[in-house]
C-alpha positions in Angstrom: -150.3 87.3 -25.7 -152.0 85.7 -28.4 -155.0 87.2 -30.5 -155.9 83.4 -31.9 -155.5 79.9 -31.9 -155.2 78.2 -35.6 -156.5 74.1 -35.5 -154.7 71.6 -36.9 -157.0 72.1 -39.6 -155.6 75.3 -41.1 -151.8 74.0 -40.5 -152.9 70.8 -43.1 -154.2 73.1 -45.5 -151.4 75.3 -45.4 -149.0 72.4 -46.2 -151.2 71.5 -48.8 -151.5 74.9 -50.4 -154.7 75.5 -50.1 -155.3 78.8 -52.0 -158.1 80.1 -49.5 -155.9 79.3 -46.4 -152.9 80.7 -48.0 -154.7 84.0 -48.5 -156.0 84.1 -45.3 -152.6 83.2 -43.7 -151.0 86.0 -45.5 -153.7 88.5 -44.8 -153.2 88.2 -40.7 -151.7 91.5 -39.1 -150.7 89.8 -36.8 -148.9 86.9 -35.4 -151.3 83.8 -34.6 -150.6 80.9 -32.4 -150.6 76.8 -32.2 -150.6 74.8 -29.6 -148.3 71.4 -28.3 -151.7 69.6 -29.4 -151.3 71.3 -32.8 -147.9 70.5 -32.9 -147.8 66.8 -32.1 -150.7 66.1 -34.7 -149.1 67.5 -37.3 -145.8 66.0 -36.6 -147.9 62.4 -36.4 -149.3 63.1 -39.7 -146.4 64.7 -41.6 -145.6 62.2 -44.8 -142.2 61.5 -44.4 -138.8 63.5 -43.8 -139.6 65.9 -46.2 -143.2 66.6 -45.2 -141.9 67.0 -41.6 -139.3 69.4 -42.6 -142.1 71.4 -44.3 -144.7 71.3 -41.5 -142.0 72.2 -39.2 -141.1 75.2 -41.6 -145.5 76.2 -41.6 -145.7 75.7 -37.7 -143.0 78.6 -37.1 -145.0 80.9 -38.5 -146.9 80.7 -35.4 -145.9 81.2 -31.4 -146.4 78.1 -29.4 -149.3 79.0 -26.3 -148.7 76.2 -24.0 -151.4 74.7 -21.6 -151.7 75.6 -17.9 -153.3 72.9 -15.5 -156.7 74.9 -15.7 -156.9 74.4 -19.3 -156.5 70.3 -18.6 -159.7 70.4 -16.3 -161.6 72.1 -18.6 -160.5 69.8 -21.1 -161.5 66.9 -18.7 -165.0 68.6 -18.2 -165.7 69.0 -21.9 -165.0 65.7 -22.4 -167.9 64.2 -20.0 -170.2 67.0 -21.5 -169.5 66.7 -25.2 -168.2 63.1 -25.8 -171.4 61.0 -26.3 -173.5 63.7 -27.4 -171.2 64.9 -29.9 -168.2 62.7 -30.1 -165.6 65.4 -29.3 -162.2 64.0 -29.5 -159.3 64.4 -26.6 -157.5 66.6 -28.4 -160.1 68.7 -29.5 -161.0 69.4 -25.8 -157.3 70.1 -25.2 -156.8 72.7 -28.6 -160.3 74.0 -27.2 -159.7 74.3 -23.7 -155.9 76.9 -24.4 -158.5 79.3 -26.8 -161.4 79.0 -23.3 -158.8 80.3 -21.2 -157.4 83.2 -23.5 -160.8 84.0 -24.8 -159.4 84.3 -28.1 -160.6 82.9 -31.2 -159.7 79.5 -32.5 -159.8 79.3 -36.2 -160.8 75.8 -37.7 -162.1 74.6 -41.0 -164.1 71.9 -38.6 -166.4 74.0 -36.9 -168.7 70.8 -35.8 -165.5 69.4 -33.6 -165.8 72.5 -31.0 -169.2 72.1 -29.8 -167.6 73.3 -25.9 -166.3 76.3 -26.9 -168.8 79.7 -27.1 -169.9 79.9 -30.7 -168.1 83.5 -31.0 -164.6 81.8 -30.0 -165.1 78.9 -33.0 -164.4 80.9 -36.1 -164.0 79.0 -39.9 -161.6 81.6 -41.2 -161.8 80.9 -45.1 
């Protein structure tokens, strides 16, 4: 069982050594996860073979929580409520929709992207 969900976000600033995120990283009692969302945009992103092997060394820091078909229509309803209002993006709705289900936190530096999720589950964590 997880007690959070850490965005994209906080995986880029810990590969970019964010001193904030670091702190915060190493300050967590426990064990936080990422999900296949997470995973996949960071691998997209990663600069190179060397980046990659770094992000992969970050992302196992954290347990993978993988999506259940529940979290996909919730995604799918978030999207028709949040897209033109607020521009949410699909993966956004998919990260949101695995930290819905659990009820746990999801801890972003881009608080604005997760306009679906109850304000107490969208936490900026540095």
């Amino acid at each position: 069982m997880t007690i959070g969900i850490a965005d994209t976000t906080v995986i880029i600033h810990l590969f970019r050594k964010n001193a904030a995120a670091r702190a915060w990283m190493e300050a967590q009692a426990e064990r936080l996860s990422i999900t296949p969302y997470t995973w996949l945009e960071i691998i997209y992103g990663a600069p190179g073979k060397r980046g990659q092997a770094a992000c992969l060394a970050i992302m196992k820091k954290f347990d993978l929580v993988f999506p259940v078909r529940a979290d996909i229509e919730w995604a799918m309803q978030a999207m028709l409520a949040y897209r033109l209002s607020h521009g949410v993006s699909v993966v956004d709705c998919l990260i949101a929709s695995v930290a819905h289900r659990l009820q746990v936190p999801l801890y972003t530096d881009n608080v604005k992207d997760f306009p679906m999720l109850a304000a107490k589950l969208v936490v900026k964590p540095y």
